[in-house]
TORPA-4810 file (N, C-alpha, C, O; in nm, 3 decimals):
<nodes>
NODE_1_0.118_-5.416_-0.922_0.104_-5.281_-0.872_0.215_-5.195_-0.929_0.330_-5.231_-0.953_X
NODE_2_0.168_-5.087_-0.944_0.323_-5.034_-1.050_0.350_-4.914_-0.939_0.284_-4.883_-0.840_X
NODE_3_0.426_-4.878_-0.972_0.555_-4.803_-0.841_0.523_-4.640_-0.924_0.525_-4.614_-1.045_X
NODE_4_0.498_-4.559_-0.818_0.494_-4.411_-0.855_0.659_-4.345_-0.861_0.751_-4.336_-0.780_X
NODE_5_0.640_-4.311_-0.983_0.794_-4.248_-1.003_0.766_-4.117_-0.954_0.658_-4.062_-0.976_X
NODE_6_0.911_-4.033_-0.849_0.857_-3.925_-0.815_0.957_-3.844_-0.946_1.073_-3.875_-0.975_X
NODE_7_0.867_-3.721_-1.020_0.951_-3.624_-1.067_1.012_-3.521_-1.023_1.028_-3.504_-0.902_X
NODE_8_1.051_-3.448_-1.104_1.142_-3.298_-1.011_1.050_-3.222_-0.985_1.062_-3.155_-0.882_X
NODE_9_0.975_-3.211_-1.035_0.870_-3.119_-1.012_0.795_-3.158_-0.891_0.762_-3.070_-0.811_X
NODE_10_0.772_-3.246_-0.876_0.721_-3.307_-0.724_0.801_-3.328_-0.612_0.754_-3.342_-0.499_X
NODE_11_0.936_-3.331_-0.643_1.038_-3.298_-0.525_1.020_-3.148_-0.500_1.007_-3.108_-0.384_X
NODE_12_1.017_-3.037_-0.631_1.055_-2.911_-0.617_0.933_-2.862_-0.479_0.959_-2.815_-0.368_X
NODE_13_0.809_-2.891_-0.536_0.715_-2.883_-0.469_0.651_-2.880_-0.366_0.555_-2.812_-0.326_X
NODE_14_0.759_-3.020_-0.293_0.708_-3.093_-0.145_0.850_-2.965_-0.077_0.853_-2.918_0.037_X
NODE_15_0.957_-2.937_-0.198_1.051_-2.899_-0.079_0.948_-2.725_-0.045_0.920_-2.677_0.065_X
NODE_16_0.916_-2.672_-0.175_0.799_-2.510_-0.129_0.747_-2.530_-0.027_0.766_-2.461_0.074_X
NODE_17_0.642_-2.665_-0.036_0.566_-2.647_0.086_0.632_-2.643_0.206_0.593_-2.560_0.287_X
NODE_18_0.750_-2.735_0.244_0.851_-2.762_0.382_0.855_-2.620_0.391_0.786_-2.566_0.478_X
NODE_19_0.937_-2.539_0.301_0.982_-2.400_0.323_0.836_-2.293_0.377_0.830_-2.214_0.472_X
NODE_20_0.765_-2.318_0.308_0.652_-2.235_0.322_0.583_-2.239_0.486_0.515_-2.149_0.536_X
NODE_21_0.625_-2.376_0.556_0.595_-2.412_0.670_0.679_-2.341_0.786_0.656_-2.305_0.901_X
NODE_22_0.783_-2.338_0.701_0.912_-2.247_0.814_0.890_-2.143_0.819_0.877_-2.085_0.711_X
NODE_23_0.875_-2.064_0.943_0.872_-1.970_0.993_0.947_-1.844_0.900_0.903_-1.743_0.847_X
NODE_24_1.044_-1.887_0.907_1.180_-1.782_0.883_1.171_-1.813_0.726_1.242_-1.729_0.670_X
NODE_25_1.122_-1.882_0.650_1.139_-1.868_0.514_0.994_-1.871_0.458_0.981_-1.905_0.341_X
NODE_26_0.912_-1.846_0.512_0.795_-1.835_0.479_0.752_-1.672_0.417_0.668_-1.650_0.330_X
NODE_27_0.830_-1.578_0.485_0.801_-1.451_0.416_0.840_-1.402_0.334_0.790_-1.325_0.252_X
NODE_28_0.960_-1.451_0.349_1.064_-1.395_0.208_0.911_-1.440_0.089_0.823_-1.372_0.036_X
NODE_29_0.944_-1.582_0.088_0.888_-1.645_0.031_0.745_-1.610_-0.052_0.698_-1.662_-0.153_X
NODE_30_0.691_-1.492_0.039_0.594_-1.456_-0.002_0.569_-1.331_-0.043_0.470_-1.290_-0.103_X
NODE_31_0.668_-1.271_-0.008_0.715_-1.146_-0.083_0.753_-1.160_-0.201_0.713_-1.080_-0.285_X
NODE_32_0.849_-1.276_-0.239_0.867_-1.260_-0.375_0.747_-1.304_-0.465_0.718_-1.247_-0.571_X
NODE_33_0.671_-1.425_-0.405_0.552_-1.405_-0.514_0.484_-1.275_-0.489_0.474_-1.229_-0.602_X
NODE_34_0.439_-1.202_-0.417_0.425_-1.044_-0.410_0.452_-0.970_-0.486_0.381_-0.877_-0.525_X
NODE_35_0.610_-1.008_-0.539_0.691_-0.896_-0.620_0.645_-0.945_-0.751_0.681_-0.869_-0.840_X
NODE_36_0.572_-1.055_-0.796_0.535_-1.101_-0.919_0.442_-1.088_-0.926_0.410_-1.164_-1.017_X
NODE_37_0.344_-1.034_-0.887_0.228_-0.992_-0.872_0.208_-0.826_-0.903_0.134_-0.763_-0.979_X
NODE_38_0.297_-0.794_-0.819_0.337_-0.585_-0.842_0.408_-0.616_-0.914_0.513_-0.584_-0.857_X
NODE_39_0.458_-0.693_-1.079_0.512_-0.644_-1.160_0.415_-0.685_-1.266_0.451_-0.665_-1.382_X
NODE_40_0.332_-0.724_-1.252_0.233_-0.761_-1.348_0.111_-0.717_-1.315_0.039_-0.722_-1.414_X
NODE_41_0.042_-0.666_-1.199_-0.057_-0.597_-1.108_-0.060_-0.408_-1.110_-0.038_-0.355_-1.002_X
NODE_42_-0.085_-0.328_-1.215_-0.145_-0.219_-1.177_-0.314_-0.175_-1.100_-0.416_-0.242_-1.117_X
NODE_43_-0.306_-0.061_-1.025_-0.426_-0.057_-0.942_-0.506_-0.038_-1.042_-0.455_0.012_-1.142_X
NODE_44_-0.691_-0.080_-1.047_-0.795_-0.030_-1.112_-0.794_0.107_-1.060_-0.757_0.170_-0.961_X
NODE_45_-0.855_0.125_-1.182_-0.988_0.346_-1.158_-1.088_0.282_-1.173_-1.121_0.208_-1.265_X
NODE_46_-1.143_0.312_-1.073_-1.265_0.300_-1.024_-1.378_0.362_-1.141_-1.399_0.476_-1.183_X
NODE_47_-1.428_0.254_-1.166_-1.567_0.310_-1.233_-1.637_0.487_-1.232_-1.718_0.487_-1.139_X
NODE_48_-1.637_0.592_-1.280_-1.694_0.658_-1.197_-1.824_0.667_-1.161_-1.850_0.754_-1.078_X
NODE_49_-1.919_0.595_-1.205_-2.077_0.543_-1.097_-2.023_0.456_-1.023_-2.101_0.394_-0.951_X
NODE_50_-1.882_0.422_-1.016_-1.880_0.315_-0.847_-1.793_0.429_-0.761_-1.786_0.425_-0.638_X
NODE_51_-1.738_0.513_-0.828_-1.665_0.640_-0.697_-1.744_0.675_-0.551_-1.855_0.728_-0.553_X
NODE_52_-1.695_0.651_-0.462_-1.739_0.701_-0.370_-1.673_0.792_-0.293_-1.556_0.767_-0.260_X
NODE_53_-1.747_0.932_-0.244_-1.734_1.065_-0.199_-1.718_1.028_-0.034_-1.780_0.953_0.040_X
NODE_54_-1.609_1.116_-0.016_-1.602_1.121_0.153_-1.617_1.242_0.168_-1.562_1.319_0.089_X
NODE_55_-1.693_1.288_0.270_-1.691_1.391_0.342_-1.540_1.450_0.391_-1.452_1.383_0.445_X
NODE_56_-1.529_1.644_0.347_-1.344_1.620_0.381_-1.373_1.610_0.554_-1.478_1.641_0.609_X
NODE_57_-1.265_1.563_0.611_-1.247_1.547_0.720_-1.062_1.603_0.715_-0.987_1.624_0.619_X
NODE_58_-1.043_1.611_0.858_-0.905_1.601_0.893_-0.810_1.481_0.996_-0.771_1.522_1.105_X
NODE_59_-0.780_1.348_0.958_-0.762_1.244_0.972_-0.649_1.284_1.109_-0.533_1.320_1.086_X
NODE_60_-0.686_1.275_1.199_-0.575_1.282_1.335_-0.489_1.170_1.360_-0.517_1.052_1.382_X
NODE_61_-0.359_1.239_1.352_-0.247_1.116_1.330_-0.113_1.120_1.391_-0.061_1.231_1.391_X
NODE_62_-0.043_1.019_1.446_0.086_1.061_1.508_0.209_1.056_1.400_0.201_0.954_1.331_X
NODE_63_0.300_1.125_1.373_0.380_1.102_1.315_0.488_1.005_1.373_0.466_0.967_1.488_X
NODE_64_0.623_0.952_1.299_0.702_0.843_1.358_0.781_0.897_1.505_0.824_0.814_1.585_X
NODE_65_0.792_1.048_1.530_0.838_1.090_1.615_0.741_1.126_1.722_0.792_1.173_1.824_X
NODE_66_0.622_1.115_1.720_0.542_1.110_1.799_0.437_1.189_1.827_0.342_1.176_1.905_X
NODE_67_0.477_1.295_1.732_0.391_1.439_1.735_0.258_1.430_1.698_0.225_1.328_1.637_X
NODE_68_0.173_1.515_1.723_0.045_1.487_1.634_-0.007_1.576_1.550_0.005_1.698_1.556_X
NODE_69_-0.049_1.528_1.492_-0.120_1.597_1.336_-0.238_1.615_1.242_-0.276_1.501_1.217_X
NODE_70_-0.286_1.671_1.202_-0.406_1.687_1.139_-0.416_1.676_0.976_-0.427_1.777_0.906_X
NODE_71_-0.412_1.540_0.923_-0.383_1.547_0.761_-0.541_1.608_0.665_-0.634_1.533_0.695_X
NODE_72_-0.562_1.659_0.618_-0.715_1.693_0.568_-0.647_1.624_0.460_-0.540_1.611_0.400_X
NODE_73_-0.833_1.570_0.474_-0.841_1.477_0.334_-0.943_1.485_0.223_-1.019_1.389_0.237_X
NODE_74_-0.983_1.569_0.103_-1.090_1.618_0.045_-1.098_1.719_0.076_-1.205_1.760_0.120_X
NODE_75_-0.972_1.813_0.063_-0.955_1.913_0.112_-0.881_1.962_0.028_-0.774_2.004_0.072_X
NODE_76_-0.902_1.976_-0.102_-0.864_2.030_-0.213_-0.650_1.993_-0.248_-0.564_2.055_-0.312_X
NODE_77_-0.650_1.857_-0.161_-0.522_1.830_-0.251_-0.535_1.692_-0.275_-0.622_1.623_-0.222_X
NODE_78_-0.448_1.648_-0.354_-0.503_1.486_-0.383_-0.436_1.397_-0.319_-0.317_1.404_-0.347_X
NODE_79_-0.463_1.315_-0.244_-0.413_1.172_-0.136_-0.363_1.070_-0.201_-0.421_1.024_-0.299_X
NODE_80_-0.239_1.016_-0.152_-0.257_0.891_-0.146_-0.260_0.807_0.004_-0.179_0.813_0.096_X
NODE_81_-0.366_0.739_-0.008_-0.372_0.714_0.144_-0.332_0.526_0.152_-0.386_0.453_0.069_X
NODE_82_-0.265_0.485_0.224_-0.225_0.352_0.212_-0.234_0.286_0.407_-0.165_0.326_0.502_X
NODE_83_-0.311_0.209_0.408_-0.323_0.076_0.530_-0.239_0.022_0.493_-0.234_0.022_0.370_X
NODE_84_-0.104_-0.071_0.575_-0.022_-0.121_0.570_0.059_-0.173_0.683_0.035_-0.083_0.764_X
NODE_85_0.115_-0.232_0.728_0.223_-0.300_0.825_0.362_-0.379_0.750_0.353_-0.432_0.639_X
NODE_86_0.498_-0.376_0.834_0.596_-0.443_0.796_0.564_-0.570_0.815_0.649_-0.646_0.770_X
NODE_87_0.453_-0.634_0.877_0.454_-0.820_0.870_0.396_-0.836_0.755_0.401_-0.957_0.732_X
NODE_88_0.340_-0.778_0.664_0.252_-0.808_0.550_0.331_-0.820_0.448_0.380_-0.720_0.397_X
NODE_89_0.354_-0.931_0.407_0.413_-0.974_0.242_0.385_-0.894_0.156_0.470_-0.846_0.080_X
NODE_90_0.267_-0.867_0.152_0.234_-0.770_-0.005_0.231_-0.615_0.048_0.212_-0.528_-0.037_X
NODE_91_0.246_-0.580_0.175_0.278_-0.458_0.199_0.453_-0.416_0.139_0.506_-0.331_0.068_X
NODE_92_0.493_-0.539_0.225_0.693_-0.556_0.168_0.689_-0.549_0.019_0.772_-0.482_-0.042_X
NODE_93_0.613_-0.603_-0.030_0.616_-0.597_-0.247_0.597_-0.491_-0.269_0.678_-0.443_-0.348_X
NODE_94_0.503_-0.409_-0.226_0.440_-0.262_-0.325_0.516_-0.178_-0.268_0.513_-0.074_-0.334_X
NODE_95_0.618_-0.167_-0.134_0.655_-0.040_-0.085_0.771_0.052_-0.192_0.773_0.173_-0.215_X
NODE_96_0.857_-0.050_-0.241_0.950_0.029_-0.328_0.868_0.089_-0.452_0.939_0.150_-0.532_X
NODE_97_0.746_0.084_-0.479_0.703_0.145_-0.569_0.632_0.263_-0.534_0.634_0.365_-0.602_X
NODE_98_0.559_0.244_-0.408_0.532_0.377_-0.350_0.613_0.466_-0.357_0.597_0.577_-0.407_X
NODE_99_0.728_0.415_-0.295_0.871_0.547_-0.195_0.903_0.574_-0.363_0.950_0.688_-0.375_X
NODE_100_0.891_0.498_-0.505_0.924_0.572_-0.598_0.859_0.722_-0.614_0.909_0.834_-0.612_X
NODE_101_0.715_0.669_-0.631_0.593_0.764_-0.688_0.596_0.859_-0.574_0.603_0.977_-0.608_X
NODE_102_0.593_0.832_-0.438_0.660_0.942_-0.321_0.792_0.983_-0.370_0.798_1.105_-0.349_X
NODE_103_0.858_0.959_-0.403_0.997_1.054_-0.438_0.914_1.148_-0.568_0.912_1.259_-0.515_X
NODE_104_0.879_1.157_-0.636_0.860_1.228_-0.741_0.679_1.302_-0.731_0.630_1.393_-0.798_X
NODE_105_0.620_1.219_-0.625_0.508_1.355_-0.654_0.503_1.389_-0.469_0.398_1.429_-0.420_X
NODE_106_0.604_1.371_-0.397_0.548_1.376_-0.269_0.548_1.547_-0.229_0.518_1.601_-0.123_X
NODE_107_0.581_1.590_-0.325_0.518_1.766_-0.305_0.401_1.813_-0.361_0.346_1.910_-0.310_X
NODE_108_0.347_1.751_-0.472_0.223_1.752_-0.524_0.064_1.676_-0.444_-0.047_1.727_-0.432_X
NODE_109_0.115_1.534_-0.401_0.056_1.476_-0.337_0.030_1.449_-0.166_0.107_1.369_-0.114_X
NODE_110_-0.038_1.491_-0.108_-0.030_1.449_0.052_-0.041_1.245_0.044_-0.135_1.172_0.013_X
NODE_111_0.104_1.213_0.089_0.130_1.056_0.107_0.043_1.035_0.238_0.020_1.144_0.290_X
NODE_112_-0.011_0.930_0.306_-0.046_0.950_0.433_-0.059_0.755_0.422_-0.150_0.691_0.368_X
NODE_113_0.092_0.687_0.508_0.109_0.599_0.488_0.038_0.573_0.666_0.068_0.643_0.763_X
NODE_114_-0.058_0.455_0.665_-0.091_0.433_0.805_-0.092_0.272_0.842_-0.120_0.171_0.778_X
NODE_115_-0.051_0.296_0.963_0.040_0.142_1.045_-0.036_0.177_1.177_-0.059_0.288_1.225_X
NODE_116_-0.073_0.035_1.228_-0.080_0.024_1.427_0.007_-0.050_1.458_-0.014_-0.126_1.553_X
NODE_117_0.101_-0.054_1.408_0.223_-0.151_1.481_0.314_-0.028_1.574_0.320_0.092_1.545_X
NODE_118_0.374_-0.088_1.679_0.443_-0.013_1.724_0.592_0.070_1.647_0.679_0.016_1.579_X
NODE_119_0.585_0.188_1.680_0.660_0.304_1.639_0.824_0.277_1.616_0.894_0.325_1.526_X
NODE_120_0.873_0.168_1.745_0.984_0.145_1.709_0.966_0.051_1.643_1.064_0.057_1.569_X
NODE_121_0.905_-0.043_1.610_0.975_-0.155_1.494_0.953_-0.058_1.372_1.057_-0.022_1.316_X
NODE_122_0.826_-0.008_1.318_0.808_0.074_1.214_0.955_0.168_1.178_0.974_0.189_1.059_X
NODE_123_1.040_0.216_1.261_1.136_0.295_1.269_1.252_0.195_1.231_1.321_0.233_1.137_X
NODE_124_1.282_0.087_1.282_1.332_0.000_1.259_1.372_-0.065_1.114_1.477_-0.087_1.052_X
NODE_125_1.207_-0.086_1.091_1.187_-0.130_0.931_1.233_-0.001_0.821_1.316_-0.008_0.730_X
NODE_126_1.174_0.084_0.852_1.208_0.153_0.714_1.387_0.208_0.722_1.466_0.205_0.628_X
NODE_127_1.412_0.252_0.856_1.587_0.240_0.855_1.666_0.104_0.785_1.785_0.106_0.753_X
NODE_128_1.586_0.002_0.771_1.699_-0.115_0.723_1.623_-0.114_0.610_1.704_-0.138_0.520_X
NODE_129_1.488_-0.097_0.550_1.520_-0.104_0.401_1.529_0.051_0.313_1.512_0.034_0.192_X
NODE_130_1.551_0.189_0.351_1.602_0.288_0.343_1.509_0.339_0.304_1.542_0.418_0.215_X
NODE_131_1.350_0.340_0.332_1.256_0.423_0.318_1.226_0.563_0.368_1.230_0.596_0.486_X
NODE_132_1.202_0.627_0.285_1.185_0.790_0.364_1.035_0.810_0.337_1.007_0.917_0.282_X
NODE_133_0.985_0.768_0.351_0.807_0.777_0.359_0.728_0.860_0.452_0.780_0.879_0.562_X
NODE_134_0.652_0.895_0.436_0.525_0.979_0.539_0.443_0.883_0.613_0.328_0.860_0.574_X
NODE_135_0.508_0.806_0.752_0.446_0.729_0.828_0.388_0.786_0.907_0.451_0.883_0.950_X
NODE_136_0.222_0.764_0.981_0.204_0.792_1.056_0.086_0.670_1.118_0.040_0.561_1.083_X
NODE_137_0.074_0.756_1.218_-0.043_0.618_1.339_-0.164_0.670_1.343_-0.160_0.792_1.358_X
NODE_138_-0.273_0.626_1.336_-0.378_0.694_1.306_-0.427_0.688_1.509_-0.393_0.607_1.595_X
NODE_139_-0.494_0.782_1.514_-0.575_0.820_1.648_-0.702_0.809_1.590_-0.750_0.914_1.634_X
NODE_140_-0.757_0.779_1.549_-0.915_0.807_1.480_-0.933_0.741_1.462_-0.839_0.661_1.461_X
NODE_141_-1.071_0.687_1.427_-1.148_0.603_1.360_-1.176_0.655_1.220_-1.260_0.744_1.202_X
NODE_142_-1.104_0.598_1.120_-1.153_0.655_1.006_-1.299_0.683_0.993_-1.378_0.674_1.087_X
NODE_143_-1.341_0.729_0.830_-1.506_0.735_0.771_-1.508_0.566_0.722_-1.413_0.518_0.660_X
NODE_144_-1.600_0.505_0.753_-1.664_0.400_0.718_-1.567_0.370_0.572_-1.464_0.303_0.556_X
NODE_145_-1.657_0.460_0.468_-1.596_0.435_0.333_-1.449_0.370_0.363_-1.407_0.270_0.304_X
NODE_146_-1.374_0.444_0.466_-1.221_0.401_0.428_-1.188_0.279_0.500_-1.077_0.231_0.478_X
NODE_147_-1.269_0.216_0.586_-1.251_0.117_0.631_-1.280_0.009_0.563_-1.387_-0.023_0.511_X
NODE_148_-1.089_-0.096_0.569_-1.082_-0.221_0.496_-1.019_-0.320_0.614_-0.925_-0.270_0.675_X
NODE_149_-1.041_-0.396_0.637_-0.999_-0.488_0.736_-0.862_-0.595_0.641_-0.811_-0.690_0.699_X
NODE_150_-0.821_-0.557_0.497_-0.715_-0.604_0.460_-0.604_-0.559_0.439_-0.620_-0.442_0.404_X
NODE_151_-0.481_-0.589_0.439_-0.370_-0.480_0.454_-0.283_-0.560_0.287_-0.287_-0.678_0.253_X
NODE_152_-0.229_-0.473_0.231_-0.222_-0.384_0.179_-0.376_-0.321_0.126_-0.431_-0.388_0.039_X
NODE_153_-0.431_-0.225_0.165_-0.498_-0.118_0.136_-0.523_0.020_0.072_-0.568_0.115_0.135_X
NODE_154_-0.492_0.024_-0.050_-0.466_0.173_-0.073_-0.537_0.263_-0.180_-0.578_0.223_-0.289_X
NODE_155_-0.545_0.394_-0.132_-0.672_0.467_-0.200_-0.588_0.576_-0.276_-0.473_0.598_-0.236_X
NODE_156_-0.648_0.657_-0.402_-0.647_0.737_-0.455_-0.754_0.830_-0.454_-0.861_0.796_-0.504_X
NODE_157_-0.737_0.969_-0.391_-0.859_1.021_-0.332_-0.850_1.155_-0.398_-0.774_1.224_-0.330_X
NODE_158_-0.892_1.218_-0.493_-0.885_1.350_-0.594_-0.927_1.474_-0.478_-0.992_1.469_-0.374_X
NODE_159_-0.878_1.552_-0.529_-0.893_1.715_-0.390_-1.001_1.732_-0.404_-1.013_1.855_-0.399_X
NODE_160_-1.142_1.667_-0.426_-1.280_1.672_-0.389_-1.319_1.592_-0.325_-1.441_1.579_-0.317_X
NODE_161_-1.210_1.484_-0.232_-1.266_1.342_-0.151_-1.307_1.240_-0.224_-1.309_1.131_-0.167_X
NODE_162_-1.357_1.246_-0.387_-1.395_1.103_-0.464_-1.261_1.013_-0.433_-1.140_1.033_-0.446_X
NODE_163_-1.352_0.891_-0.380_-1.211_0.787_-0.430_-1.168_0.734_-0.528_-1.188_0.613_-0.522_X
NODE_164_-1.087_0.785_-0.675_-1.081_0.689_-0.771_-1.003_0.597_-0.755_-1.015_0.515_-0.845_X
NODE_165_-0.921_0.569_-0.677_-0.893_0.416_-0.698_-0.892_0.348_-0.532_-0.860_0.416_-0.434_X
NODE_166_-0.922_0.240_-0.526_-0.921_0.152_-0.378_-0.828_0.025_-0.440_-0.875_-0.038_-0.535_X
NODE_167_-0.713_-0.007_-0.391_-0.733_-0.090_-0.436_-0.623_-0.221_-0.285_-0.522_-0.201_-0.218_X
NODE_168_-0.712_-0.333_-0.296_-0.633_-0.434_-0.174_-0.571_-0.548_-0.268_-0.606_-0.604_-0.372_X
NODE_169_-0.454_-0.557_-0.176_-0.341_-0.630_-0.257_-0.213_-0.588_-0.270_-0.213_-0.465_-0.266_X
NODE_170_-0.124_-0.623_-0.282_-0.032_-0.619_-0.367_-0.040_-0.520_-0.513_-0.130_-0.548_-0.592_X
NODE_171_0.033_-0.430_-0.540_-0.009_-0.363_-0.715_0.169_-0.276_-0.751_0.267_-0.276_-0.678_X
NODE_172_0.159_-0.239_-0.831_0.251_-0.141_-0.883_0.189_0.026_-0.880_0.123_0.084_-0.967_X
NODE_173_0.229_0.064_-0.775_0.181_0.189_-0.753_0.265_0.325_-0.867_0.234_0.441_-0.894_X
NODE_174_0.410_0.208_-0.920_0.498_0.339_-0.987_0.454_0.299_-1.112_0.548_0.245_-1.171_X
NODE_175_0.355_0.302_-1.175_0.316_0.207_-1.301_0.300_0.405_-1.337_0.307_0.513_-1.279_X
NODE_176_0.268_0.332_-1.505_0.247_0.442_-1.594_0.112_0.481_-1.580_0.101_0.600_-1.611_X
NODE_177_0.023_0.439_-1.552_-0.147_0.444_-1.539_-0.177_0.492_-1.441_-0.285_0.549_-1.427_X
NODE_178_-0.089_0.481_-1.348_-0.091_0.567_-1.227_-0.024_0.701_-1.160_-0.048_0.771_-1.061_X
NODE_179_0.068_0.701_-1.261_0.129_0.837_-1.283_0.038_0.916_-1.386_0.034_1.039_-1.381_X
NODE_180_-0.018_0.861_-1.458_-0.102_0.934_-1.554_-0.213_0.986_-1.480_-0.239_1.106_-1.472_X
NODE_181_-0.269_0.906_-1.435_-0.389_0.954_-1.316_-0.347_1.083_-1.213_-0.412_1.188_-1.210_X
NODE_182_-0.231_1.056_-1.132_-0.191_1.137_-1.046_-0.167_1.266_-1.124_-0.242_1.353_-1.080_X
NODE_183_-0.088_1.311_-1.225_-0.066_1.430_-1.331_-0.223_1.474_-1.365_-0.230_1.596_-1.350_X
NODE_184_-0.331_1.429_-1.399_-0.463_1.474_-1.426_-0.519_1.523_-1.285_-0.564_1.637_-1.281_X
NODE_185_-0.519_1.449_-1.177_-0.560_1.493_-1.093_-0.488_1.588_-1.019_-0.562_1.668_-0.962_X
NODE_186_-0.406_1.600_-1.006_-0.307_1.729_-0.956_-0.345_1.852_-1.082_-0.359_1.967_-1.038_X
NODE_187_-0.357_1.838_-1.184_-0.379_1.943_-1.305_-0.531_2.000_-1.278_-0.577_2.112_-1.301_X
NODE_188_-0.595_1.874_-1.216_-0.731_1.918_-1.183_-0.774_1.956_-1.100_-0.897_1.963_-1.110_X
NODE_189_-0.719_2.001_-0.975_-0.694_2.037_-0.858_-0.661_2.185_-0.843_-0.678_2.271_-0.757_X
NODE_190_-0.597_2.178_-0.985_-0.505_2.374_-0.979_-0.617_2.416_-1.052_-0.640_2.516_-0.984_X
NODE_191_-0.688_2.416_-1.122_-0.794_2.476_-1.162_-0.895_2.570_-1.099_-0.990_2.613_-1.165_X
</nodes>
């Protein structure tokens, strides 16, 4: 009978999975494959025979301080609309690329970042990783179209309500393909 030699690679392995089992090192853990994913992951554009049109509506929402608000959406400015929570691994990967593309078009673009987690941890989270984002809580039931039951969730919605991009997962939102998109559609908007 011959004796199984174990390699490193099969130690490295059994120790991932142990870790992956632990509570407390299980997210990191999965954030960083996250972060390898949003560095190699830009969002698709949507086909345009697969675009789909929303009716504009005005999305009723609480902000982090509690107030409430009326975001219109297909309402002649262009969205980015993002489903998300701080327990989600691939929400934790894509956020520093958002709060980029929010630092630089968040006057051009209505951000409309949406969470049901409670207000103080949300407050919590973005104070310790130094996010200044457009959080809010949705009161509504979205339009069908926008309903995804997976989190990270996020849409690109042109100031006529088409959605060109949906996309779930993990992605690089500060990518060049997506700044290129956002500059056309903001150009196409002032028209």
């Amino acid at each position: 009978m011959k004796k199984r030699k174990f390699k490193i690679s099969d130690i490295l392995f059994g120790v991932f999975i142990v870790l992956l089992l632990i509570p407390q090192t299980r997210t990191p853990i999965q954030v960083a494959v996250n972060k390898i994913k949003v560095a190699i992951w830009s969002p698709s554009i949507e086909d345009q025979e697969d675009q789909q049109k929303i009716a504009p509506f005005d999305y009723a929402v609480t902000d982090m301080q509690g107030a409430s608000q009326h975001i219109a959406i297909g309402q002649g400015k262009v969205v980015f609309l993002s489903y998300w929570a701080t327990w989600c691994p691939p929400c934790i990967a894509e956020l520093p690329g958002i709060q980029a593309l929010y630092t630089d078009y968040g006057e051009k673009v209505a951000f409309v970042l949406l969470t049901q987690e409670e207000p103080a941890k949300v407050l919590d989270f973005v104070a310790r990783k130094e996010y200044h984002l457009p959080i809010y809580f949705p009161q509504m039931q979205a339009p069908e179209v926008l309903n995804e039951n997976s989190l990270p969730t996020n849409y690109v919605i042109d100031a006529q309500g088409k959605i060109i991009v949906k996309e779930t997962g993990a992605a690089d939102w500060n990518s060049t393909k997506i700044r290129s998109l956002l500059d056309e559609l903001i150009a196409e908007s002032m028209k």
